[in-house]
N, C-alpha and C positions, 0 to 999 in steps of 0.2 A: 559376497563382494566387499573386498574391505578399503574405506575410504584413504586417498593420502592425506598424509598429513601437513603438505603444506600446498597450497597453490599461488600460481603466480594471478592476481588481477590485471588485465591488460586494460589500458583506456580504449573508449570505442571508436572508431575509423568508421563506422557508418555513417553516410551522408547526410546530414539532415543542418536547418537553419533555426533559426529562434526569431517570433515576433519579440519585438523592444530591445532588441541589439543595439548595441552601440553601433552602430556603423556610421559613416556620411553623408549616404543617402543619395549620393549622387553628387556632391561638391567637386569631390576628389576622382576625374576620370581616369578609368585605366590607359593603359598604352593602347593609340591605334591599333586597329584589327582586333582586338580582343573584346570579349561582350560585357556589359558594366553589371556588376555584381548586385542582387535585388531579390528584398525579401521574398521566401515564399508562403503563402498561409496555405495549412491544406483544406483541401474541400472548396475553395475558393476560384481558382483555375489548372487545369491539371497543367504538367509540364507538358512545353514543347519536343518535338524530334531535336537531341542533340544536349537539351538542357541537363543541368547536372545538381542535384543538391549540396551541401559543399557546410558543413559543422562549420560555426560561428562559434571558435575556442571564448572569445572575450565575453560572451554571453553565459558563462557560467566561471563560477567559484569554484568550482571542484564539481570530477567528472569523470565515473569507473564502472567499468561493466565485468561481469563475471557470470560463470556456468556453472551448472551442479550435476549437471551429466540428463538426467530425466528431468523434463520439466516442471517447476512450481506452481499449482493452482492460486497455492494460498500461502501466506507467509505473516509474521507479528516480530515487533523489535522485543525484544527480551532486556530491562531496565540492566542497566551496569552501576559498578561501584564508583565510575569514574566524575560522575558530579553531575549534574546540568549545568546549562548554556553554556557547553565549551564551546570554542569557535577555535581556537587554537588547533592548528596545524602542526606534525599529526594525526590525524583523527582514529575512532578504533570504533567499532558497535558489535554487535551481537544479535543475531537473526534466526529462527526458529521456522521451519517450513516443510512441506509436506509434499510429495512427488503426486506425479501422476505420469505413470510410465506405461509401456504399453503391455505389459501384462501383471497381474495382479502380482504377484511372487518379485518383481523386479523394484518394487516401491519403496519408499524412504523415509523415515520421518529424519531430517537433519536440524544441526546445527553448528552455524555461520560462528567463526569469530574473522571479523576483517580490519587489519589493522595495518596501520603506515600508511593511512591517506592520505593524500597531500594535495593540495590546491592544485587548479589548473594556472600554469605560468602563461604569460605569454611568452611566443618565441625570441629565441636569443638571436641575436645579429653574430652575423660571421665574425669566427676570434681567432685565433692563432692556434698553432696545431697543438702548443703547451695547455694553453684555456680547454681547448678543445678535450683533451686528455681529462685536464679537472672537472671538467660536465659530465664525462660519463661516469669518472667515479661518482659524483655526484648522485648523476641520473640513478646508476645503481644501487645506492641509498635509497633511494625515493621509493622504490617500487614497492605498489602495494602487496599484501603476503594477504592469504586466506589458508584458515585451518576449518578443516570440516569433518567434524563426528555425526555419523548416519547410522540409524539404528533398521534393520530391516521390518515392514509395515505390510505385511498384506494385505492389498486394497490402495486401490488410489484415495488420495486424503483431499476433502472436498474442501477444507477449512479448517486453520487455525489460528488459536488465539489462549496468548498467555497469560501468567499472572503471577505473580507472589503471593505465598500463603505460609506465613513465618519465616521462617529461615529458606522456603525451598522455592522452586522456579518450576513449575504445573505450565504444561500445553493441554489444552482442550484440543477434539481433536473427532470430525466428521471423515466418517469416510463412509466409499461407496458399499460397505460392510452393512450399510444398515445402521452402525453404532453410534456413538458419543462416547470417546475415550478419555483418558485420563493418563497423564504420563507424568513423571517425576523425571526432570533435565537433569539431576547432579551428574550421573556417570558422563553424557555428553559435553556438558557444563565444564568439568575435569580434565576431557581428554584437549577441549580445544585450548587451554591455559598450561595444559602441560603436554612434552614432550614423551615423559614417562608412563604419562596416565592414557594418552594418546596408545602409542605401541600397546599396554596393556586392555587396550577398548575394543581395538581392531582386530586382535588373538583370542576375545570372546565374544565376538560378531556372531548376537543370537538375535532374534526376534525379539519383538518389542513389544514387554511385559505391561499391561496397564495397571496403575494403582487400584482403577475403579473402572466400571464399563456400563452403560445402559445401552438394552435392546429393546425397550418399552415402545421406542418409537412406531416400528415396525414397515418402517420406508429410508432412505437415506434423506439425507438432507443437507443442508449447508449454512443455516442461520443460528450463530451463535455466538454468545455476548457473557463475558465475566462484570460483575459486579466492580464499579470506582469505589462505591460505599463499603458494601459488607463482603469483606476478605472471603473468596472462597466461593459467595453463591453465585450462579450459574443459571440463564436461561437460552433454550436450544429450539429449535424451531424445523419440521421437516415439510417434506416434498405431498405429505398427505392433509398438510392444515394444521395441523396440532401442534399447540407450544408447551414445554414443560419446564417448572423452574424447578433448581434443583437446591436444597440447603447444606453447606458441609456437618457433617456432626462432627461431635469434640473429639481434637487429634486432626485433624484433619484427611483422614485416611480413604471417606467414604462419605458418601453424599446421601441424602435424603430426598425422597423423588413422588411429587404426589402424583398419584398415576390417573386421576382427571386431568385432562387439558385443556388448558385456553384453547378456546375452539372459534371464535369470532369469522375469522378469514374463511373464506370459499373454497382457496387454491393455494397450493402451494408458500409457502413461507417464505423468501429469497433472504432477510434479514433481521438483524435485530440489535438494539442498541437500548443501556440500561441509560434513566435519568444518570447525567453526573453531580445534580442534585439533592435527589429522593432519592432514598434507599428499596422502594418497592415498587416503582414505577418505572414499565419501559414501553419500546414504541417497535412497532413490525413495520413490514411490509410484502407484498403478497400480489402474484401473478392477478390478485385480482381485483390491480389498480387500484387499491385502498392503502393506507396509510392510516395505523392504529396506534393508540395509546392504552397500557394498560398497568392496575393497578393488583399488584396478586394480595392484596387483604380483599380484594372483590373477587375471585373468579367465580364462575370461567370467562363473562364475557370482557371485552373491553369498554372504556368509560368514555374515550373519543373516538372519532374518527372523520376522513375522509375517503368519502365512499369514491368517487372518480378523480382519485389525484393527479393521475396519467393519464394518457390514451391508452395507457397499454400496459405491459407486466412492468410491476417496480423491480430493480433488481436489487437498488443498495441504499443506504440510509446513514445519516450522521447527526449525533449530538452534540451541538457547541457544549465545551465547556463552560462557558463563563455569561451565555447570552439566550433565550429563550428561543431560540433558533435550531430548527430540525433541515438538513441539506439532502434531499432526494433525486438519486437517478435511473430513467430507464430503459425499455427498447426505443423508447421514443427519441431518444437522442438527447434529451430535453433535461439540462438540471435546475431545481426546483428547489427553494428557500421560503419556510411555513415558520411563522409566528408563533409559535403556542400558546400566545396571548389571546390569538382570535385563528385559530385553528378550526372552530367551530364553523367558520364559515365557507371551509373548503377551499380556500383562494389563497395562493402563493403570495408574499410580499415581495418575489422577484424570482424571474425564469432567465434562462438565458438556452440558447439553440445554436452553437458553435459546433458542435462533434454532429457527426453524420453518420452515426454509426448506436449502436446500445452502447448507454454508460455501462461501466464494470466495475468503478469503484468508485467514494466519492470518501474525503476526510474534511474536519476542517482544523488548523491548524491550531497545535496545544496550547502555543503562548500569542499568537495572535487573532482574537476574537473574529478578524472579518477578515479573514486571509482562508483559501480553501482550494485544493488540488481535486480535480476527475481524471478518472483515463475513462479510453472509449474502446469499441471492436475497429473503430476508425483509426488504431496505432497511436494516438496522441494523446499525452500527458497534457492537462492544462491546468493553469494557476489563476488564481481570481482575489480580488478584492474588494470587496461592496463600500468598502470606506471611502473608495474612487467615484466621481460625480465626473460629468461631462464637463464641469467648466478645467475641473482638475486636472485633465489628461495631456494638455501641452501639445506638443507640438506631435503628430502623426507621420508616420513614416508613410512615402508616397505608395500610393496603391493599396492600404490596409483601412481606407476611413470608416468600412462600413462596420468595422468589427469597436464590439460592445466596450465603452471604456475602463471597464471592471478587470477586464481581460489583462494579464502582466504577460503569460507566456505559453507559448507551444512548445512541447518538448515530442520528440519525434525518432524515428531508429530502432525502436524496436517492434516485436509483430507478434498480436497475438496479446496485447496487456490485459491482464488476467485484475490485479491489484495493486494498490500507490497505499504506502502508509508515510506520513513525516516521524520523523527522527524527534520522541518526544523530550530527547536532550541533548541534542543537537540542532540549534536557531536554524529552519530554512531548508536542512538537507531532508529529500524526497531517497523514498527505496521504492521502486517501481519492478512487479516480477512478472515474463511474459515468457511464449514460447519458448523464445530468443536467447532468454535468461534475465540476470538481475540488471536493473540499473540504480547507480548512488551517485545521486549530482544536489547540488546545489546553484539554484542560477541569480542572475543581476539584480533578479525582479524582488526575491525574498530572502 
């Protein structure tokens, strides 16, 4: 199956609203006979017979949906040469992600280049049929382009996550194989920046060679985290309890792999995130509602922990960059903010129970320390703020008082959200990947 080489991204037409919209709120009635326009929260009240959802365009900065044919479990932004904190319009990223198709032979490792994003406008007022002509050339400008090199993967890929290690661009890479793979992006990397290199990728559409491969595990799994600190090292985590950290040897070709495992957890691994402090300390979490920190100058076991984090299996876990702060979610619906300062005593410094459904993902954002995105099985992308106090929140839109004032936003429309990572050079922009396919918005809130 060989990939094209250009797609068109369309913006999304599914119906959905946003809390903290600019809207009126009701000042502004509509015309008699017609029903006045009003938030919806989900989980809150379902809709009536008749009711319609209805995208609130002024509610987001920018706003594109796209498909990869089989859907993405898992997905990581791949750093660009193009700078940080661009904001300019525009926009371009690079995306790296792993199928999960419905038979093993049909699966994908890709990669995403998406470029000519352009902000959401609001709509134009009626012009003259001359104006009218200049929009669409216009509009045909505008439209965003997607190139995409896919390498073929047998096995559906449970997780990935990239990195730089000198000159090149390394996906780590779970699948239902049992493995932890290694992949080297340049030919990818190639195809999507050229057109020539492209034609020549898709006329040797082979299986996808790994630089390096462990089968130590001997279960599949899905929890695994590359080093902020030391270029290259790598800790993976499987479905049977066991965590193994991995070292690069010199060259970077091949990893070193101690074949004891942190062994602490009970059940199953679901994640894992390195200090972006400490160079040898990271933190799991584990179907069996614990929440660990560990040190690999100590194994096997861990040095903290919280034995009953949850009610129930953790699924995902996040390291502030810049604040002693670990962000945990799980079947319990429930996201969970621990201190590492007094982690010892097992108690969150702040919960919040918005999503009605298992979290799926949780990040917090690179450049702003109390800013943090969840999605849930409940379809909804949510954004948060802890910097927000009650006296802070202003004035409430009617019907939503009861929701937490931390809360900026619901984002909603697609089914099935798998994972959310932020755009860590790009201020604000979320990439959200579900059934459904991708989503790239940025809204009012961040």
């Amino acid at each position: 199956m060989s990939a094209p080489e250009e797609r068109t991204l369309a913006e999304e037409e599914e119906a959905m609203d946003a809390v903290g919209s600019d809207e009126d709120g009701g000042e502004d009635m509509e015309e008699e006979g017609e029903a006045q326009r009003k938030v919806y929260v989900p989980g809150m009240e379902p809709l009536q017979p008749g009711e319609e959802l209805e995208m609130d365009r002024s509610a987001y900065r920018m706003y594109h949906e796209c498909q990869t044919g089989a859907p993405c479990l898992s997905f990581d932004v791949l750093p660009d040469s193009d700078g940080s904190g661009r904001e300019r319009f525009p926009l371009s990223m690079l995306l790296c992600a792993g199928t999960q198709a419905d038979t093993a032979l049909k699966n994908r490792l890709l990669v995403m280049r998406m470029h000519n994003l352009h902000g959401t406008e609001k709509d134009k007022e009626e012009s003259s049929d001359e104006e009218s002509d200049e929009d669409e050339e216009e509009d045909e400008d505008k439209k965003p382009q997607m190139e995409l090199a896919m390498t073929p993967h047998y096995g559906g890929i449970n997780r990935v996550r990239v990195t730089r290690l000198g000159e090149r661009s390394l996906a780590a890479v779970w699948s239902e194989k049992g493995q932890v793979e290694i992949f080297d992006l340049r030919p990818q990397l190639e195809a999507v920046h050229s057109s020539a290199a492209m034609a020549a990728f898709v006329s040797e559409q082979k299986e996808a060679s790994p630089l390096f491969s462990f089968s130590g595990h001997m279960a599949e799994g899905f929890a695994i985290d590359w080093s902020p600190k030391v270029p290259g090292r790598l800790v993976s985590g499987d479905c049977k309890k066991n965590i193994h950290v991995w070292e690069p040897r010199e060259g970077g070709t091949s990893w070193q792999i101690d074949q004891r495992p942190f062994s602490s957890h009970s059940q199953s691994v679901e994640d894992l995130q390195w200090s972006p402090t400490e160079a040898t300390v990271f933190a799991s979490c584990s179907v069996d509602r614990s929440i660990r920190i560990w040190d690999i100058r100590a194994p096997p076991n861990s040095m903290l922990s919280a034995d009953e984090a949850h009610s129930s299996d953790i699924n995902v876990i996040s390291w502030n960059r810049t604040e002693p702060f670990l962000l945990s979610g799980g079947d319990d619906g429930i996201l969970k903010v621990w201190d590492l300062r007094q982690f010892k005593s097992g108690r969150p410094v702040a919960n919040f129970k918005q999503h009605s459904a298992p979290i799926t993902s949780v990040e917090w954002n690179p450049v702003d320390s109390s800013v943090f995105a969840a999605s849930g099985a409940d379809d909804v992308v949510s954004q948060w703020d802890l910097s927000v106090e009650s006296c802070d929140a202003g004035a409430r839109v009617e019907g939503v008082k009861d929701l937490p004032p931390q809360l900026l936003f619901l984002h909603q429309g697609q089914s099935e959200i798998k994972e959310v990572h932020w755009h860590p050079q790009i201020p604000g922009v979320l990439v959200s990947t579900a059934l459904s396919g991708f989503n790239v918005f940025r809204t009012i809130s961040v």
